[in-house]
N, C-alpha and C positions, 0 to 999 in steps of 0.2 A: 504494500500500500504506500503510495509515494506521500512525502511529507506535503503539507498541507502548509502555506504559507500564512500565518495568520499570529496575533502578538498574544496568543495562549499558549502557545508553543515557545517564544524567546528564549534563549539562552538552550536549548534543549537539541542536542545533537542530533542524526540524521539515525546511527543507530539507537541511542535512547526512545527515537520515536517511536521508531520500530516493537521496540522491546513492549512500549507502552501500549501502542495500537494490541495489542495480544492481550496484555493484562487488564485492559480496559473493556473487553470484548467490543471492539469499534465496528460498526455495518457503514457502508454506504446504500445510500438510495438516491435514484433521480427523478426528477420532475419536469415537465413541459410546460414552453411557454403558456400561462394564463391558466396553469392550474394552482388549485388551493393546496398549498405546504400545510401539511396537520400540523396541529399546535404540539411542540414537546413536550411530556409530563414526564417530570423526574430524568431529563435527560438534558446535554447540550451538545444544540446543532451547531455546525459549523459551513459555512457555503465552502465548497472545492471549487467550484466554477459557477459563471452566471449569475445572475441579481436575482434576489427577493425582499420584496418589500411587504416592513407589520403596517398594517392598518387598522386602526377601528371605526366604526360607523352608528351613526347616534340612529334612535329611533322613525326619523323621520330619512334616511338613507344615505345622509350624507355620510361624506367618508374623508379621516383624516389621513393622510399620513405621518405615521410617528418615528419610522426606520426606513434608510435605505440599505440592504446588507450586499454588499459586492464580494468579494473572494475574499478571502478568511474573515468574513464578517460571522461573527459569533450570538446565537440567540437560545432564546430556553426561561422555562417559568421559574428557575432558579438565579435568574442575571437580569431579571428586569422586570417584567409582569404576570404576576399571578392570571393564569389564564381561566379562571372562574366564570368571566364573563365571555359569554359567547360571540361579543359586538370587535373583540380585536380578532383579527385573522392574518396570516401570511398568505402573500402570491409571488406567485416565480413569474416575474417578469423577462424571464428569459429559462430557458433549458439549462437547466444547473442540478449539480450533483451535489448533496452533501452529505457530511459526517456525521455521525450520531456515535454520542458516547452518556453512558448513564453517569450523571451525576454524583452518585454516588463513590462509584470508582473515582472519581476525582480526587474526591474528600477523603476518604477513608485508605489509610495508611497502609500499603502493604509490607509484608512481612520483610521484604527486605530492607525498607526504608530508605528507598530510591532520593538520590538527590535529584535527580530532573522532577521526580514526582512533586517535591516539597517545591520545586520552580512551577510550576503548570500550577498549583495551588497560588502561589502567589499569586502570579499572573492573572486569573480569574480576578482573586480581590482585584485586582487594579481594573480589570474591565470592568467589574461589578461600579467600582466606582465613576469611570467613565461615562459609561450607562444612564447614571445618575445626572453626573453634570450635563451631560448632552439634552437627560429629560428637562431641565432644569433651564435650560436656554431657549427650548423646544416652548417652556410654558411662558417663557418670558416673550417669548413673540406675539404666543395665542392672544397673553393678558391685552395688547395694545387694542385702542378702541378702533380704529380707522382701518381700511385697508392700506395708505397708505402708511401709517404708522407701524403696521406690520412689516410692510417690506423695508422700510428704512432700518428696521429692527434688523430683518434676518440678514441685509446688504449687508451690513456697519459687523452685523457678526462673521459674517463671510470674508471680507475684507481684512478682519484685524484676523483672523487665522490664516490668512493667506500673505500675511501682511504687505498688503499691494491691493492699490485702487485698480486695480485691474483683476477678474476674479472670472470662473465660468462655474455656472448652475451646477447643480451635481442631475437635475432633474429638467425633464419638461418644463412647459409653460405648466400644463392641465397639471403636472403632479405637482407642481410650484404652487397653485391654488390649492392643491390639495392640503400641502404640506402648513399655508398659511389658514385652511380653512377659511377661502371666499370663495365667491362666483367666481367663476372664470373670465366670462366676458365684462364684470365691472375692474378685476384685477386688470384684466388685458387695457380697456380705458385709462385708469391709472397708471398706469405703468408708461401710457401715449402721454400723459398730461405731465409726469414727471422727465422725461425724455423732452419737450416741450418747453419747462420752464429750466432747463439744466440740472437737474439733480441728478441725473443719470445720464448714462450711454450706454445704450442694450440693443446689442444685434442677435437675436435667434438667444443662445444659452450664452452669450459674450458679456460682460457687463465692466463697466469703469462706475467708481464710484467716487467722482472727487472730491463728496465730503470726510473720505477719509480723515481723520485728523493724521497728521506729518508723527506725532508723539506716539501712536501707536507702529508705527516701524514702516509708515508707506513707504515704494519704491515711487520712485520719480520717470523710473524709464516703463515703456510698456515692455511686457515679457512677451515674446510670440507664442501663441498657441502651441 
């Protein structure tokens, strides 16, 4: 089983993985574009290839998105959401294979008391925590009242991790409304009106954002695609 490149595995050698994949009892399975990835119980997935993205969707059908998981994107109702509620769901937005390993095995000490094992446990804590701060940004968008004050939010966040007024979408427009929870075609409006009055520069998924503040580490030069 070829290693999996993903930052749960860091620090963990190519044979160590190996050794692991076995005492972990690790499966792959794959999935087709636009079908529903089962929710993991008491396990964590791992994408090998291809995107999926969690979703939840409120009574009336809208639908958020709360994840995008590209290759060694790691997910599981043990690193982020209790999956109780029937309203979050995963979709493979593309034909992707992933790893599934029980949680359990993670946590629980084998008899030899493997140091790569006592690393992959770390590592987890520190996604677990990531997880968190990502939710955490995620709800700091949702909170804003406007749709423009959303996107200024998620821009300005995008920006300073990329630290460059110069940044591209991770997503569609449609999943960009998703992600900020509005209409599309009022987002799409705004987004003309702010392009418009200069506060932006958006071609397709391209965006300049030159309210970057300069203190947060912007580059001056445009980066090429």
């Amino acid at each position: 089983m070829n290693q999996v490149t993903t930052s749960l595995f860091d620090g963990v050698s190519a044979e160590e993985y190996a050794a692991m994949m076995t005492c972990f009892k690790a499966s792959v399975k794959s999935y087709t574009k636009g079908e529903e990835v089962p929710m993991p119980k008491g396990r964590v997935g791992i994408v090998q290839s291809g995107r999926i993205t969690l979703l939840k969707t409120d009574v009336n059908g809208v639908r958020t998105i709360l994840e995008q998981l590209k290759e060694g994107g790691v997910f599981g109702d043990s690193i982020g959401f209790a999956w109780a509620e029937a309203n979050f769901y995963l979709l493979a937005e593309e034909n992707c294979d992933v790893l599934y390993i029980d949680y359990e095995h993670i946590i629980k000490r084998c008899p030899n008391a493997c140091t790569h094992h006592s690393t992959v446990v770390s590592n987890l804590v520190r996604l677990m925590s990531e997880k968190t701060q990502a939710l955490s940004e995620h709800l700091e968008i949702l909170s804003r009242r406007t749709i423009r004050e959303k996107l200024l939010a998620y821009f300005s966040l995008l920006a300073a991790k990329n630290k460059s007024a110069y940044f591209t979408l991770p997503f569609s427009q449609t999943s960009l409304a998703d992600y900020v929870c509005v209409d599309r075609s009022a987002m799409v409006r705004e987004l003309k009106r702010m392009s418009d009055e200069g506060l932006i520069e958006i071609e397709r998924r391209h965006v300049k954002f030159p309210l970057l503040s300069p203190a947060k580490g912007a580059k001056t030069a445009h980066t090429s695609e």
